[in-house]
N, C-alpha and C positions, 0 to 999 in steps of 0.2 A: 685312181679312186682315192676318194679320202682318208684319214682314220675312223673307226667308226667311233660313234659315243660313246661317252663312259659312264659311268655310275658308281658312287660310293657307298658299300656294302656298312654294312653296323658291324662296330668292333665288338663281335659275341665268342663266345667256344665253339667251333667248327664251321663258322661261316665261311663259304668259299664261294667261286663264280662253278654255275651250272658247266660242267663239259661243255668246251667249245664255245664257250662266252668270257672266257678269260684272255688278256691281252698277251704279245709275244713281246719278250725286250725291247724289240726294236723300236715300240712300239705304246712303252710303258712313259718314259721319259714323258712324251707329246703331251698325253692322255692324264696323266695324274699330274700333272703342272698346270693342266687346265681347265682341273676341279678343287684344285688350292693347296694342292701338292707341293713340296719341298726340297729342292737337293741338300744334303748335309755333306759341306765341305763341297760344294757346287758339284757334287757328281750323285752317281744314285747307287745303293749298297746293293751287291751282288753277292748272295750266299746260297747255301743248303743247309736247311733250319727245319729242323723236325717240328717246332713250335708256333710256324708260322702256314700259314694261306699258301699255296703254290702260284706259282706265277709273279704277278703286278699286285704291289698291295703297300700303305704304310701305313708307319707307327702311328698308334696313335695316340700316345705322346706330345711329339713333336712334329707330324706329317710329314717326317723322312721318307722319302721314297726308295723303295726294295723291289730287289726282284727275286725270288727262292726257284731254284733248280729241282727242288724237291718235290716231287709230285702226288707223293705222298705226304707232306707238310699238313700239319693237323693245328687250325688255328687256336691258342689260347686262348684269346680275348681279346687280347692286346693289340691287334692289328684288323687296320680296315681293308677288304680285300676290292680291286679296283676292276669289274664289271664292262665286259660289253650291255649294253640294254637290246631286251626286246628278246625276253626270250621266249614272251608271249605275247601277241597282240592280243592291246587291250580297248576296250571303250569306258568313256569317262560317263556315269549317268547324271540326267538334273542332280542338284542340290536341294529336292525335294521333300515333304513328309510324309513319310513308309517308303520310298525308295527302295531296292535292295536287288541284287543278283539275281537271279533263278539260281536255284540250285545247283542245275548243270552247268552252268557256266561261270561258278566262282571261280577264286584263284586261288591258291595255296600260299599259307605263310612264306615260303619260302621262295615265293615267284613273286609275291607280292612289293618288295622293291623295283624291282627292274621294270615290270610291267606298270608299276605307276608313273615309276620316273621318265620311262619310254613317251607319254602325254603328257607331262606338266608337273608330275609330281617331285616333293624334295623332302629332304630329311631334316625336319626340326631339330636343333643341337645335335646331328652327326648321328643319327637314331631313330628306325622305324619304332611308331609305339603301339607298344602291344599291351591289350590289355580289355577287362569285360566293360563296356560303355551300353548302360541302359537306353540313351537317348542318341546311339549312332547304332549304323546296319552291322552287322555280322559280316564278318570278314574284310576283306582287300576293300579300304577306301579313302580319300583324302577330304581336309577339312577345306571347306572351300574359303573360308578367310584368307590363309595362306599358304592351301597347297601340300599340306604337311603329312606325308604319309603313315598312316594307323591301319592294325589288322584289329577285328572286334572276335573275343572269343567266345564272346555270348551269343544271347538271343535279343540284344537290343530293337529297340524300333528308330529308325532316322526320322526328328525333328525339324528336318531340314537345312541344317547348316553340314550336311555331309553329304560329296561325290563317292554313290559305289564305284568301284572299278573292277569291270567283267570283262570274261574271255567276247573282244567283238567277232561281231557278224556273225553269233547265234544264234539272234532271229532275225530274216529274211521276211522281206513283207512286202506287198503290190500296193499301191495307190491308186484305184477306181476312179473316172473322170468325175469331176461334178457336174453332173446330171441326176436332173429329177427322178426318182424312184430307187437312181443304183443305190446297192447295199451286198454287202461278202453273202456268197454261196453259205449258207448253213453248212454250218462246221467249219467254215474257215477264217472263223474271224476271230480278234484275241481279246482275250480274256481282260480282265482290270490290272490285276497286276502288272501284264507282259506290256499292256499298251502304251506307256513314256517311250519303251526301248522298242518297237516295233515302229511306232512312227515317227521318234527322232531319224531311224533308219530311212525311213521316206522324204525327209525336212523337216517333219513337224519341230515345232517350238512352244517352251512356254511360255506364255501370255504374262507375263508379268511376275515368271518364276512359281505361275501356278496352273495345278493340274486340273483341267474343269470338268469338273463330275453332275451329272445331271438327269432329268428326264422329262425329254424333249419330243413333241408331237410331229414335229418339222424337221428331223434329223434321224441319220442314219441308227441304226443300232449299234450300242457295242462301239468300238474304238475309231475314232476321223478325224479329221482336221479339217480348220475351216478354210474356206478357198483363199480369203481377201488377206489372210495374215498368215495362214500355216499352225494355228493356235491347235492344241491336240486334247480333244476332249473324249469325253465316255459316256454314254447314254444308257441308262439301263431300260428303257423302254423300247420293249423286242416290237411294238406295233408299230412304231416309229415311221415317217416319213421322209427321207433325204426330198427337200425343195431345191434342191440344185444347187446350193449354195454350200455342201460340204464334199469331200472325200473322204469314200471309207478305207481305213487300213485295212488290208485282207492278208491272210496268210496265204502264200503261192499257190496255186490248183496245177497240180503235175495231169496233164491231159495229152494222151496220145490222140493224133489230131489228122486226119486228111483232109486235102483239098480238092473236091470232087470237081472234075474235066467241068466249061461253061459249054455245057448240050443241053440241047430241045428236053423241060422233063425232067431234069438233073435233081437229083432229090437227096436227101440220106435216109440210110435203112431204116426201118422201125426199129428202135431204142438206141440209134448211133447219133440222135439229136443233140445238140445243146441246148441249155436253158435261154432264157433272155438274160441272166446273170452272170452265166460263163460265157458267154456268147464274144465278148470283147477279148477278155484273156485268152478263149480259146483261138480268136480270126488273129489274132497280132501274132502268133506263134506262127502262121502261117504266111507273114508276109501283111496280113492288114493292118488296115490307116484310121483312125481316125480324120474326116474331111472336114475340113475347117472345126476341129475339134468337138465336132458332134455326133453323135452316136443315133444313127439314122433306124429310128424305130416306126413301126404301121403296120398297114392291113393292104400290103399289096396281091393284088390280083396275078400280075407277072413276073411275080418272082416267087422262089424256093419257099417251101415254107423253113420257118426256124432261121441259124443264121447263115449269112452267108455272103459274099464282097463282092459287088459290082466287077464286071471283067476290066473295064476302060482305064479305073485308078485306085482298084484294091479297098475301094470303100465299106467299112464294115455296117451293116446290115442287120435287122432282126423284123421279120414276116410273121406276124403274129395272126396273118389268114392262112388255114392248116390246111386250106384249097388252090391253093397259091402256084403257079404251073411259070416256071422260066421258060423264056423261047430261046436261051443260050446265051443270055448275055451275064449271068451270077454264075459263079462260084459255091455251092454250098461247105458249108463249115461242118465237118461230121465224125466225128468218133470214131478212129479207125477200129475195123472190123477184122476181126482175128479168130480162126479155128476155137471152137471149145476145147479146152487145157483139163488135163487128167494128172494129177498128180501121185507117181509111183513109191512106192515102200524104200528107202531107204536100206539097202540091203544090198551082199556084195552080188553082183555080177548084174545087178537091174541096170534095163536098159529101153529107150523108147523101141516097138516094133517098125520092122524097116516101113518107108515113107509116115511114119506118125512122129517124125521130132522136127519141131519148128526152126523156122530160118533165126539168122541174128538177128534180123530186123524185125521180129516177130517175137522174139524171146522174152522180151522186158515187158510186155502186154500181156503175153500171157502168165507168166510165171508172176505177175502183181495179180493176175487173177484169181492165182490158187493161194495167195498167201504169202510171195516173196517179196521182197524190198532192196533196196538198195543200199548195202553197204556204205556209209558217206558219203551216199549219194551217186556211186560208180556203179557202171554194169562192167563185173569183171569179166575178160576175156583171156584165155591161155591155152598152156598146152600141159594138162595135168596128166601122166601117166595110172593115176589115179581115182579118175575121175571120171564119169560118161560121158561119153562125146556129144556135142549139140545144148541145148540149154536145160538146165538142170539147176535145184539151190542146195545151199547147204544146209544140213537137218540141224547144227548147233542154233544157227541164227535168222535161218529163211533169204541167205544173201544170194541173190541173182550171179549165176555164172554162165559163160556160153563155152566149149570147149570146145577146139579148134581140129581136135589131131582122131581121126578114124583109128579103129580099135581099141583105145585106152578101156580099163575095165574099171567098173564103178568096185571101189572096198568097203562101201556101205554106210559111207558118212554122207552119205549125197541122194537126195530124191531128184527123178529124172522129170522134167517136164513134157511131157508127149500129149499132139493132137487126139482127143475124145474120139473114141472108136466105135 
């Protein structure tokens, strides 16, 4: 394996590399010689120096390269300290105007080198600059003339000659076929602000370095890009038409999904439907196809109603005749069906009554039923001595757990999940 990159820190009072992103001797030479580093008297000065950066780092003075033994070394000022990069991935956004992070996904000053320079970013004169810029975004971002990385301590607005740089893959987004009518499930499509970084995540681009804002009778709602070029625009007309010639950015639809046996009849329960809107995200989840990339909508007599994939080649489907009777050749598309979920008190020794606690495979449907979620994103699973056996969340933050181990006793941090009695 290679050395990994390096990074030249700003010679401030206390700057150091993040734990475990600092370089080891061996290690140091390589790495600061091949960011403009210096041997003094062709070798590299090896001490324990209370006043200096621990580890890889030089003067900067005269870019002598040092290594300090001292792990506890508190830097002066005086010295640049020399950086593994990437101690957050990051994403680079347009150089657009109003640009800017979401909130949850800034960077912190002190991340904010590494994670720039990790994409492209560099330090003007040997120095991130910090400082309040009324016409650049708030926070982690580089000027896109030359790359030159700045934190903004204000409340500025971006004019557009500034890259934010945020924590990536924040937001997570579907791209809808272009087809006539499609448009996101209500509530799942993004906002103005969120949509450059939602659909750069899909491909989108912009059109000539601009974001195209409008409202359009012939186009989706809300956030898409156009088919022929990927250009990412915003419609604020919620009556709106997609004519087939755009895709909408949608925000993910987390859908617990069955795929009911192809039998004589084969239908889904009443309210385990999909819409004609979910209809695609939900059949892909389950193995289906778009066939010759169309999305095959009508008023069939012999098939399912709602949706659902031809048996022969997984082709997705939408029966929009609610009399509609398969003779076994579809697949319906249907919402798995799962126990009605009771949610218990939080209290020591609660536990579901025997045969009333759901399988694992059954836990995450129900316990999203009553109110629980997914810890980023995971269904925990263990063996908590602490805990109630079977699926159960936690009462600080409603996170999905399944417990694994018979007997354990619930100490009252934990609501039990159990089938409705």
């Amino acid at each position: 394996a290679g050395t990994d990159k390096g990074i030249v820190m700003p010679a401030r009072e206390k700057t150091t590399c993040e734990p475990g992103y600092d370089f080891p001797q061996t290690a140091c030479i390589e790495v600061a010689l091949s960011l403009g580093g210096k041997l003094r008297d062709n070798k590299i000065v090896v001490g324990n120096w209370p006043n200096a950066p621990n580890a890889c780092f030089w003067e900067k003075a005269d870019k002598a390269i040092h290594f300090n033994n001292n792990q506890f070394g508190i830097n002066d000022g005086q010295f640049n300290p020399i950086c593994k990069v990437g101690v957050i991935k990051a994403a680079l956004l347009p150089a657009y105007k109003g640009t800017k992070c979401d909130p949850a996904n800034a960077i912190a000053v002190e991340d904010c080198v590494a994670s720039a320079a990790a994409i492209g970013g560099t330090l003007r004169d040997g120095n991130i600059k910090i400082g309040e810029y009324p016409n650049a975004p708030s926070g982690c971002f580089v000027e896109a003339s030359d790359k030159a990385i700045h934190f903004g301590t204000g409340v500025g607005v971006n004019d557009g000659a500034f890259h934010p740089v945020c924590v990536a893959g924040a937001i997570q987004a579907t791209l809808l076929p272009n087809f006539k009518d499609t448009h996101c499930t209500i509530g799942f499509d993004f906002s103005l602000p969120e949509c450059i970084e939602a659909a750069t995540a899909v491909g989108g681009v912009l059109r000539k370095d601009k974001f195209i804002v409008g409202d359009w009778a012939n186009t989706p709602n809300a956030c898409f890009i156009e088919a022929r070029d990927n250009a990412i625009h915003y419609s604020h007309n919620q009556y709106g038409k997609n004519n087939g010639f755009f895709h909408s950015v949608c925000k993910p639809a987390e859908f617990e999904v069955t795929l009911v046996p192809a039998e004589r009849g084969a239908k889904c329960a009443i309210g385990h439907e999909f819409s004609e809107q979910e209809c695609i995200v939900a059949a892909k989840s389950v193995g289906g196809l778009l066939r010759g990339n169309a999305y095959l909508v009508g008023d069939f007599t012999n098939a399912p109603d709602g949706c659902f994939l031809e048996k022969r080649d997984k082709a997705i489907h939408y029966n929009r005749n609610i009399d509609g009777v398969t003779a076994g050749e579809h697949n319906p598309v249907c919402r798995t069906e799962a126990d009605e979920a009771a949610l218990l008190p939080a209290r020591k020794g609660t536990k579901c009554a025997p045969y009333h606690d759901f399988s694992r495979e059954d836990c995450i449907a129900a316990a999203k039923s009553v109110g629980g979620v997914l810890r980023d994103g995971k269904f925990l699973t263990g063996s908590w001595p602490y805990a109630p056996h079977q699926c159960f969340i936690e009462k600080r933050d409603g996170a999905i757990h399944f417990g694994e181990t018979i007997g354990t006793v619930n100490n009252g941090n934990y609501q039990p999940v159990c089938i409705y009695a």
